[in-house]
Backbone bond lengths (Angstrom), bond angles and torsions (degrees), N, CA, C in turn:
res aa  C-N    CA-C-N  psi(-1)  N-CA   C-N-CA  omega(-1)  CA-C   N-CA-C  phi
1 X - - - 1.465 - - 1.520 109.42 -
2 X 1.442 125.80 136.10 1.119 132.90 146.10 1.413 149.74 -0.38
3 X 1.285 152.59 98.24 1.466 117.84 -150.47 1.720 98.03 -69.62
4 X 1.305 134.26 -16.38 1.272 158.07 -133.97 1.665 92.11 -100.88
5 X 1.263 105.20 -42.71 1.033 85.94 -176.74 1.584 113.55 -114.87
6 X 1.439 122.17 10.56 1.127 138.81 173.49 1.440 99.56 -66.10
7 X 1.555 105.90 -55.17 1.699 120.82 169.31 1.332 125.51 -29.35
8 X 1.754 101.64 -54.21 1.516 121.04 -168.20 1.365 96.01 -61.08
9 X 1.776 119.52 -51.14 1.573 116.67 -144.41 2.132 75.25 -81.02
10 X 0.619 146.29 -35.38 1.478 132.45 -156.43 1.843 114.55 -82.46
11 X 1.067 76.98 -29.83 2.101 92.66 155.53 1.137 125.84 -55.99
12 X 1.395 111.75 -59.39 1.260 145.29 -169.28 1.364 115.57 -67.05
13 X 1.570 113.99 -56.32 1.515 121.33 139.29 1.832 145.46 -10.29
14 X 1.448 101.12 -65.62 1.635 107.44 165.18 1.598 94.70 -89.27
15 X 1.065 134.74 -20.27 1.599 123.77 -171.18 1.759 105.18 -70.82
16 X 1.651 105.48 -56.15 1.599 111.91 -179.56 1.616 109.78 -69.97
17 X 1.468 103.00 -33.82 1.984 103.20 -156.84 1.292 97.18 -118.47
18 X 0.960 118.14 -38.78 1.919 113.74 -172.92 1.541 93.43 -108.91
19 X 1.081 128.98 98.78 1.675 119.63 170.49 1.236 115.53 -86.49
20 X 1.362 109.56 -45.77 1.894 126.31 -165.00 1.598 96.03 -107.33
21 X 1.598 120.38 39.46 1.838 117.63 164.73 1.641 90.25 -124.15
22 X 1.810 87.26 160.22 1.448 82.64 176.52 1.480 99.96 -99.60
23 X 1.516 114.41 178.96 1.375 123.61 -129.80 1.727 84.46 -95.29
24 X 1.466 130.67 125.45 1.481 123.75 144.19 1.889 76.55 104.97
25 X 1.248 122.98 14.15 1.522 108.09 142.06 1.522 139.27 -23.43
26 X 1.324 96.95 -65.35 1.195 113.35 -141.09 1.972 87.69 -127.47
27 X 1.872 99.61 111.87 1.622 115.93 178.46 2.004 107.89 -33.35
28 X 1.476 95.84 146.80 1.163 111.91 172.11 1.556 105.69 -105.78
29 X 1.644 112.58 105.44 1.703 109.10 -163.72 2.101 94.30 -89.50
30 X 0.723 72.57 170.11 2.303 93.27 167.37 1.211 131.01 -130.55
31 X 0.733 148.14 143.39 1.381 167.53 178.76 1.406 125.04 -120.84
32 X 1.263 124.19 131.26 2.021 109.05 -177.98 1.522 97.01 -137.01
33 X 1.391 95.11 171.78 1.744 109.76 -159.83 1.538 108.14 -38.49
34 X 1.552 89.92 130.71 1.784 110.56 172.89 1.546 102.35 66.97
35 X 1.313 143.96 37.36 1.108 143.77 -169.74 1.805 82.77 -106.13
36 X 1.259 97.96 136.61 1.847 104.17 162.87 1.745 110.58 -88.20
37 X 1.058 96.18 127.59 1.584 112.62 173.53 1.271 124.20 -105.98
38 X 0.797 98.29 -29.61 2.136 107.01 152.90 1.823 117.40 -151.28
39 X 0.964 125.03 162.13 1.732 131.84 -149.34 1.529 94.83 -137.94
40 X 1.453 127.02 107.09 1.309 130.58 -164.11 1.981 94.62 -57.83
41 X 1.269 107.58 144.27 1.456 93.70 175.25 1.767 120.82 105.88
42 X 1.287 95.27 -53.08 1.795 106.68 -175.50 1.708 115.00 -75.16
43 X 1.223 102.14 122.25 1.634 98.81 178.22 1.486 127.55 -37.51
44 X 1.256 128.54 160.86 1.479 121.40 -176.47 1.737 101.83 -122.06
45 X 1.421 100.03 -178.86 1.511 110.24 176.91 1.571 120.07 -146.93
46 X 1.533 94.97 -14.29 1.750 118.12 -171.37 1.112 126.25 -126.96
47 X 1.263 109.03 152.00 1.467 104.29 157.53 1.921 135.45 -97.80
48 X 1.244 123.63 101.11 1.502 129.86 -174.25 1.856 114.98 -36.71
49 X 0.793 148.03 79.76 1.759 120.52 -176.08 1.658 98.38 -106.10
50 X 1.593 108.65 128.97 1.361 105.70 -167.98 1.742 110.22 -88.94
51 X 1.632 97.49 149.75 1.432 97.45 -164.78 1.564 98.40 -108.08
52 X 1.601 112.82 -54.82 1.433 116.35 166.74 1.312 114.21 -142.06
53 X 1.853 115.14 170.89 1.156 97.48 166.00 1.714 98.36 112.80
54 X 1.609 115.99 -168.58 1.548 112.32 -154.68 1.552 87.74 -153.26
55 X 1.370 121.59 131.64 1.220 115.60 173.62 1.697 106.40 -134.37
56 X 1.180 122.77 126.69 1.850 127.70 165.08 1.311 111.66 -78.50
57 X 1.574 106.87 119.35 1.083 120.79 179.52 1.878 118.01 -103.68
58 X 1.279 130.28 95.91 1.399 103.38 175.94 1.391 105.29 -152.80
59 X 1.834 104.30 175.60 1.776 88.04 -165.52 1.257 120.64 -131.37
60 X 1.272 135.09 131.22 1.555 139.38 -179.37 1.166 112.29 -41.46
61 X 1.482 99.58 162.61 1.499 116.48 -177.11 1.548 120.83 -132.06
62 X 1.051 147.35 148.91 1.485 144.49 -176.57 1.501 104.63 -69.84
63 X 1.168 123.47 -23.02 1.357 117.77 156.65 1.805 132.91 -71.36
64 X 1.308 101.37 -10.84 1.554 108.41 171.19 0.920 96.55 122.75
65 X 1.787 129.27 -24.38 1.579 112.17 -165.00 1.249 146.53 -111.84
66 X 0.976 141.02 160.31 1.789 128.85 -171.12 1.222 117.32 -111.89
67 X 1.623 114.25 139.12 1.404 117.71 176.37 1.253 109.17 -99.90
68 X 1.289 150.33 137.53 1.658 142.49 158.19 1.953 90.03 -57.52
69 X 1.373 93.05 138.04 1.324 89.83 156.29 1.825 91.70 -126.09
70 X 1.154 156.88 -8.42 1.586 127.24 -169.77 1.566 97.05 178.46
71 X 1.532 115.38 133.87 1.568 115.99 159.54 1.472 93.56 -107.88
72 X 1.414 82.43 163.93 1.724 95.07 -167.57 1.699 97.83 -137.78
73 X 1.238 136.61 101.01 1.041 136.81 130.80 1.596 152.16 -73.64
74 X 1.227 93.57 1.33 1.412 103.35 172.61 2.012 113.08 -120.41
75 X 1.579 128.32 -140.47 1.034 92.16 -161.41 1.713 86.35 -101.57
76 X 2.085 107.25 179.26 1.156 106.14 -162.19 1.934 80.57 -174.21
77 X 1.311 109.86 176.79 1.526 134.06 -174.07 1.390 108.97 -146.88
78 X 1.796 121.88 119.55 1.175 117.99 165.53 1.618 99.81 -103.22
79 X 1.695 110.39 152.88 1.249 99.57 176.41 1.260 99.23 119.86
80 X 1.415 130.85 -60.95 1.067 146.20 -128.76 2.227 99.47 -75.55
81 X 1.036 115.60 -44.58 1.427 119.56 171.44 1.602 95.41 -78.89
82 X 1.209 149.62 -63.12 1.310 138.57 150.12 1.015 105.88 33.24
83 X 1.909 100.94 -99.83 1.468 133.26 -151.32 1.725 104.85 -73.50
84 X 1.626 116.90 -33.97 1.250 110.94 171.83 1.324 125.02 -49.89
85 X 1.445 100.69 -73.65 1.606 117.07 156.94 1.226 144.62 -25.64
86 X 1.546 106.81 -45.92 1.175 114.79 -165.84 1.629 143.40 57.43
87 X 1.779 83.12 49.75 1.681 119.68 -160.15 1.346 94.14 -103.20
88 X 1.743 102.32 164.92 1.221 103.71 150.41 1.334 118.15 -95.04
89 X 1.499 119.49 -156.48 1.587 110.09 -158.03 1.519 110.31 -87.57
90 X 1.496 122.67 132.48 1.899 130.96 -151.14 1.170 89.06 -95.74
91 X 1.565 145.40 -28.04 1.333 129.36 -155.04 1.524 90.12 -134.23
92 X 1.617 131.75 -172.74 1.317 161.24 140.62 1.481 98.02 -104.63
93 X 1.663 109.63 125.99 1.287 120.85 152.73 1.159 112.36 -128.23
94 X 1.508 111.48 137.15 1.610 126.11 170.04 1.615 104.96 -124.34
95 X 1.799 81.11 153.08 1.830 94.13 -176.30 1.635 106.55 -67.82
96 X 1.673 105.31 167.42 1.586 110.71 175.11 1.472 90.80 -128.70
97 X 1.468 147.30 87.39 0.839 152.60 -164.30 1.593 121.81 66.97
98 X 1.037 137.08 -174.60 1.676 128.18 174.82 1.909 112.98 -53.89
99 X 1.383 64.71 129.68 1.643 87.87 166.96 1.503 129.96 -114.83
100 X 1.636 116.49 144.64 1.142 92.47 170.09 1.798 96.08 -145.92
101 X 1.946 104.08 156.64 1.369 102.09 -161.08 1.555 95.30 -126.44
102 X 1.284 144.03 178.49 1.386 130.66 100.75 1.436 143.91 -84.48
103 X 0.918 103.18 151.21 1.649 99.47 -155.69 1.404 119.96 -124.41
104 X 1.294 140.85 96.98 1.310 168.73 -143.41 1.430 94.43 -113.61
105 X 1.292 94.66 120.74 1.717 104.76 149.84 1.333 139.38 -86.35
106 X 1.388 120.65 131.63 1.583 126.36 -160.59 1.647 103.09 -53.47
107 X 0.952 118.32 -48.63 1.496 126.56 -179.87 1.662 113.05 -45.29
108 X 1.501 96.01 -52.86 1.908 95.38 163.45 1.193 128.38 -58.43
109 X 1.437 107.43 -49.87 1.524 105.62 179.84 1.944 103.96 -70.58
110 X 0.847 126.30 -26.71 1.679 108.88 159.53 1.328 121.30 -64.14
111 X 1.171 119.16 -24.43 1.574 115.76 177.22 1.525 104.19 -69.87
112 X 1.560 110.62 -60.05 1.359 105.86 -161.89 1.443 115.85 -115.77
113 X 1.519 115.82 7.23 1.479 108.18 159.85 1.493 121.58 -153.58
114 X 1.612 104.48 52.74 1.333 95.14 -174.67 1.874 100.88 -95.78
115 X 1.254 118.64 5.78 1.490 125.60 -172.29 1.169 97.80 -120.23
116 X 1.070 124.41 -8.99 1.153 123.97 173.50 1.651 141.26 -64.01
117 X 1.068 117.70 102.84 1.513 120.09 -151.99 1.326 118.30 -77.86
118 X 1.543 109.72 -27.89 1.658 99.77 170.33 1.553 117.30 -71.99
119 X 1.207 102.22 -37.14 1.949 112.98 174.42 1.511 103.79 -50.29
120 X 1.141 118.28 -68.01 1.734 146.96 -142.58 2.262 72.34 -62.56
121 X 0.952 131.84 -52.07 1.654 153.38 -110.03 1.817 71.16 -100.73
122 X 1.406 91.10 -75.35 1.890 97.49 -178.87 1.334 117.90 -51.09
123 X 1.562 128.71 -27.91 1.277 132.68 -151.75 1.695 83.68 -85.21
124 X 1.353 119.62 -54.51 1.296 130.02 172.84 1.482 103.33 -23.24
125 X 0.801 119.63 -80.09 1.811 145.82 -122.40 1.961 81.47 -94.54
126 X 0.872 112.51 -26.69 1.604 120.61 162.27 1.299 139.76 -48.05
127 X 1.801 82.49 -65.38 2.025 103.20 161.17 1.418 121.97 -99.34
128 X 1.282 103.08 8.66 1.601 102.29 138.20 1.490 147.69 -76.13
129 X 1.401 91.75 -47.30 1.482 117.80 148.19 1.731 102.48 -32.12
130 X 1.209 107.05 -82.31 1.574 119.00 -166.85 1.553 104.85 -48.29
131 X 1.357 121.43 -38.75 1.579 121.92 -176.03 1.442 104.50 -67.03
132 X 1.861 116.67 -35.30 1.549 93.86 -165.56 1.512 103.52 -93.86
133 X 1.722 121.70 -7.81 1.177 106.93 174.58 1.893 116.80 -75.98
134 X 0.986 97.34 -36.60 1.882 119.33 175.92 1.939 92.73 -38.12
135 X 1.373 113.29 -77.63 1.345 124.45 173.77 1.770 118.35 -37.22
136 X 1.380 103.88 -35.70 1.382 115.36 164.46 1.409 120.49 -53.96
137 X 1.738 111.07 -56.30 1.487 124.80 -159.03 1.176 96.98 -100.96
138 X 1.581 158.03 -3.82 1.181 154.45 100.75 1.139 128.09 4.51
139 X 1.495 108.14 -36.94 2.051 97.50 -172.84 1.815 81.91 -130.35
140 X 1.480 125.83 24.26 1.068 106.99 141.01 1.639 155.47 -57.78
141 X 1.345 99.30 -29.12 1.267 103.04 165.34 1.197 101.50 -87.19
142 X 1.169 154.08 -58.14 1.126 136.60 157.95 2.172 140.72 6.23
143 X 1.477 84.15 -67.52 1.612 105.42 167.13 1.131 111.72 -73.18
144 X 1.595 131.47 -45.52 1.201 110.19 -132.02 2.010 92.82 -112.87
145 X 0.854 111.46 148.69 2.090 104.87 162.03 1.370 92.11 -65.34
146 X 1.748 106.61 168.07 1.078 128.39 -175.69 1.588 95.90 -88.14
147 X 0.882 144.66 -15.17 1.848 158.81 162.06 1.511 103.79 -55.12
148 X 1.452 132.40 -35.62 1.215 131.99 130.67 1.361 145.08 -28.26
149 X 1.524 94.03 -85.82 1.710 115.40 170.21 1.443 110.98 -62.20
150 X 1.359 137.75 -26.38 1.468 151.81 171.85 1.591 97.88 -53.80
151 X 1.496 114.36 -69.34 1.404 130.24 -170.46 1.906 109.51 -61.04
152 X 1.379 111.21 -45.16 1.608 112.48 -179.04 1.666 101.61 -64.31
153 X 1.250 100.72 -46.62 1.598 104.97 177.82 1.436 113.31 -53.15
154 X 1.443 131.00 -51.24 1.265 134.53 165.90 1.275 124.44 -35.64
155 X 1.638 116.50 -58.31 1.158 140.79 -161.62 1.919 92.95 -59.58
156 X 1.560 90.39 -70.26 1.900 111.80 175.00 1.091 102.62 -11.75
157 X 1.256 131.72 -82.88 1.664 162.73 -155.81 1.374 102.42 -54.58
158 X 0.937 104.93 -59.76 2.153 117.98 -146.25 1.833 93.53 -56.06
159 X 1.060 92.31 137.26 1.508 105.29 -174.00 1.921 106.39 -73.32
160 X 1.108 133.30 117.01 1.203 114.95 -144.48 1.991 111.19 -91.02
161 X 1.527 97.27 14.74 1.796 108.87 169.14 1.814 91.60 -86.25
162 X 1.359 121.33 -64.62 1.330 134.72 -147.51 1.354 108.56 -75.67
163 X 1.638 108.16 -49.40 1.403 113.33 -138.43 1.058 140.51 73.37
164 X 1.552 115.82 2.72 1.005 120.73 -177.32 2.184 113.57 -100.37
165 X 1.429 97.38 156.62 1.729 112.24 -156.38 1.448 84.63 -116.11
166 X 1.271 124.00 102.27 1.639 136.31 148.15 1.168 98.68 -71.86
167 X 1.876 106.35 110.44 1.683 119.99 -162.59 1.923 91.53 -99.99
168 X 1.495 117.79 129.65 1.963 96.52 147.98 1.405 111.70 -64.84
169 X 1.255 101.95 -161.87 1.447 117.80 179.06 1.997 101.49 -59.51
170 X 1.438 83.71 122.64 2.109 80.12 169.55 1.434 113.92 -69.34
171 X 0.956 137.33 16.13 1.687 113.47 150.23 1.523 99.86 -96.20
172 X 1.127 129.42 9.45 1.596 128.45 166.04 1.068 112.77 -81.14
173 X 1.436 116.32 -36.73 1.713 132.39 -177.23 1.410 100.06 -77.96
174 X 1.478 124.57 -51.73 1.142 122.68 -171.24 1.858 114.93 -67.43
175 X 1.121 111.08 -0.30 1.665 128.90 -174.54 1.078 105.45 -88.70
176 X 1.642 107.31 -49.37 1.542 112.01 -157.62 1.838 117.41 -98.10
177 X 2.095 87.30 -2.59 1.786 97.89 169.32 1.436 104.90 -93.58
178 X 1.473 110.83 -10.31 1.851 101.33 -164.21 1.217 138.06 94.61
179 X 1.610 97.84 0.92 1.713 105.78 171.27 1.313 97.75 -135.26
180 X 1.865 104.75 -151.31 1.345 107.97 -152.06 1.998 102.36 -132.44
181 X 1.383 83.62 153.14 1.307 104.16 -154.72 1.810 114.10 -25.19
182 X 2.014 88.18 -46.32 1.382 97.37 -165.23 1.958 117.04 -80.55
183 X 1.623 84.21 -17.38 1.383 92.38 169.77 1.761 120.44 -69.90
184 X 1.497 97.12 -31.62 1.802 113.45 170.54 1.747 101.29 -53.34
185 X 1.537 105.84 -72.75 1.380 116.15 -174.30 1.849 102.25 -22.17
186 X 1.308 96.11 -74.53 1.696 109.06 -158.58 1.389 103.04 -33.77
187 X 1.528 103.34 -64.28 1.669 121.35 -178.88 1.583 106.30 -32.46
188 X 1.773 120.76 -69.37 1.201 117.82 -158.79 1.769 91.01 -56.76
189 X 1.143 125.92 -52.17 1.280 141.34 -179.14 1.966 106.32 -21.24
190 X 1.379 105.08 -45.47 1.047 126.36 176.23 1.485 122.04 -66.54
191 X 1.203 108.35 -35.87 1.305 116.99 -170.70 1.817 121.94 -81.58
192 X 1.935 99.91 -35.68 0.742 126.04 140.42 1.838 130.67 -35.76
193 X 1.104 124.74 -38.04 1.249 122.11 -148.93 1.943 85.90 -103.89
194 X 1.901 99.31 -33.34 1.465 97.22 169.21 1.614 145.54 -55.88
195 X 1.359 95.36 -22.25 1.392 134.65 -159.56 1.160 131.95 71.46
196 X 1.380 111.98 23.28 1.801 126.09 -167.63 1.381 117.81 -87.55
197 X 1.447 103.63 -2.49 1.320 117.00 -160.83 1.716 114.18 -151.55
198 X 1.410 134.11 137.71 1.476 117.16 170.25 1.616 83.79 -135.82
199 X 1.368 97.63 157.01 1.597 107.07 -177.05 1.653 97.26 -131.01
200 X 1.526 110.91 148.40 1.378 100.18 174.70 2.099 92.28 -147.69
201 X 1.172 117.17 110.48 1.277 120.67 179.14 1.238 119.06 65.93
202 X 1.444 135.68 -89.41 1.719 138.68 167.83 1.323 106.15 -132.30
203 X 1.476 109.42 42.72 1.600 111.26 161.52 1.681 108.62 -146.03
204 X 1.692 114.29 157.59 1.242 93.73 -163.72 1.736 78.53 -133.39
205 X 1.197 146.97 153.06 1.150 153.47 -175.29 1.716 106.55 -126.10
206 X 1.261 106.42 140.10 1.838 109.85 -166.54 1.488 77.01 -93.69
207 X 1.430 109.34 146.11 1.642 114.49 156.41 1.536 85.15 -121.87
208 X 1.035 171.75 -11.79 1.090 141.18 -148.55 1.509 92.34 -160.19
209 X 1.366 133.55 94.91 1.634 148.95 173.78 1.064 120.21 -67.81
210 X 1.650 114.75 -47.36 1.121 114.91 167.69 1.827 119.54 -84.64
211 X 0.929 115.29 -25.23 1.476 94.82 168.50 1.459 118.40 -77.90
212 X 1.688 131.53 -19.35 1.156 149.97 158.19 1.670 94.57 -35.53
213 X 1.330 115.97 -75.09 1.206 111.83 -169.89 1.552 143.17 -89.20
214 X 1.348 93.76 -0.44 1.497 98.70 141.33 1.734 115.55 -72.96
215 X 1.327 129.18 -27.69 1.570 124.70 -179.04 1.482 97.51 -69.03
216 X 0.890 134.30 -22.92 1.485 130.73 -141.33 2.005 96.46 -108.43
217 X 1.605 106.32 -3.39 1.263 93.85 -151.61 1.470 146.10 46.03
218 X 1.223 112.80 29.58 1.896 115.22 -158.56 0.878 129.79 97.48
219 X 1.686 117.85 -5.08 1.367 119.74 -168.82 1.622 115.78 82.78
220 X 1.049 127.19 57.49 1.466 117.71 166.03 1.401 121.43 -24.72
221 X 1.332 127.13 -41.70 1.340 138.38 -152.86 1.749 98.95 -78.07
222 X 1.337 110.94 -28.59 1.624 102.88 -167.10 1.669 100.89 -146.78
223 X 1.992 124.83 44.58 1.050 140.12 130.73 1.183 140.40 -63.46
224 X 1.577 105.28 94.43 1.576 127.77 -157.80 1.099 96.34 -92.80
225 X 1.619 108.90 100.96 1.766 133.90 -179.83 1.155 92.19 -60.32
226 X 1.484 109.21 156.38 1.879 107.23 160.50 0.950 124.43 -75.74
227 X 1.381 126.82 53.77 1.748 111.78 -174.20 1.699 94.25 -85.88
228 X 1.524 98.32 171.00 1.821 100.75 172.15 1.735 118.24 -87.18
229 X 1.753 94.30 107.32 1.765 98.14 -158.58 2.221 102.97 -83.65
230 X 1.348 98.33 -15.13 1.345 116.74 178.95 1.355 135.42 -103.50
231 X 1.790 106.15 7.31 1.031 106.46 170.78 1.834 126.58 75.38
């Protein structure tokens, strides 16, 4: 991201959510690749508002396994159903290279904006956002072949100097696309045979970006619908 527009989203921030703080209050924390930023399950204390950077969001299962539900590269709020609720944490998010957030404590925002109607107004208009994209990425596996979701997933990953995809174990991948291992195998198998792809041990390298992303349709994984993310 931009510093320009790192700027914009950090403006935008005390302007929509913090109106009456002064500006650069409240620490700008980081996070770097594969760092957990929240742990589905573990109590919270804050609120996340993203400044830059790429975060994987998805959520365990009592069976062992994980679905991706959403990457988020642009802007977004963890916390935010949290602090309404008065839940513990609904998702696991980990970084996709450096991250950076601001980070508000729940205790503040009860002091000075839990009555607060322009906040409360944005906070809304937030987890709405999140409800109609959720409903979106829900009947993704559904719609899409895994020749799709395979390719957005690729794209997601690839380190954007190298190109290269530091894979976990593929039945992790195959968990978090929605199918099954051997059905994963075939696919990468496929991709391979295209030339869009070379794999060497637990890394997979894009040779071919643009044909990647025509498979991928755009990337499902990180198609930023127009809903209103700013209120």
């Amino acid at each position: 991201m931009s510093k320009s527009k790192f700027n914009e989203n950090k403006e935008q921030i005390y302007k929509k959510f913090l109106s009456h703080t002064e500006k650069d209050r409240f620490p700008i924390v980081s996070f770097f690749n594969n760092d957990y930023v929240l742990i589905e399950g573990d109590s919270l204390d804050s609120m996340y508002f993203l400044l830059s950077g790429k975060i994987k969001v998805f959520k365990n299962y009592e069976n062992g396994k994980t679905m991706l539900v959403r990457l988020f590269d642009y802007f977004t709020i963890l916390g935010d159903i949290e602090y309404i609720l008065e839940k513990e944490i609904q998702c696991t998010v980990q970084a996709v290279g450096e991250v950076k957030f601001v980070k508000v404590p729940f205790s503040y925002l009860d002091k000075e904006y839990r009555r607060d109607l322009t906040f409360l107004n944005n906070i809304l208009i937030q987890l709405s956002s999140k409800i109609l994209l959720t409903n979106d990425q829900a009947t993704l596996n559904l719609m899409y072949s895994l020749d799709i979701r395979l390719a957005s997933y690729l794209l997601s990953f690839a380190d954007p100097k190298t190109s290269i995809v530091d894979l976990p174990k593929l039945e992790d991948v195959s968990n978090n696309l929605g199918t099954s291992y051997r059905h994963l195998s075939r696919t990468i198998k496929k991709f391979l045979e295209k030339g869009a792809i070379m794999k060497n041990n637990k890394t997979i390298t894009i040779k071919n970006k643009k044909l990647l992303l025509e498979m991928s349709q755009g990337n499902v994984y990180e198609d930023e619908t127009e809903y209103n993310f700013w209120g």
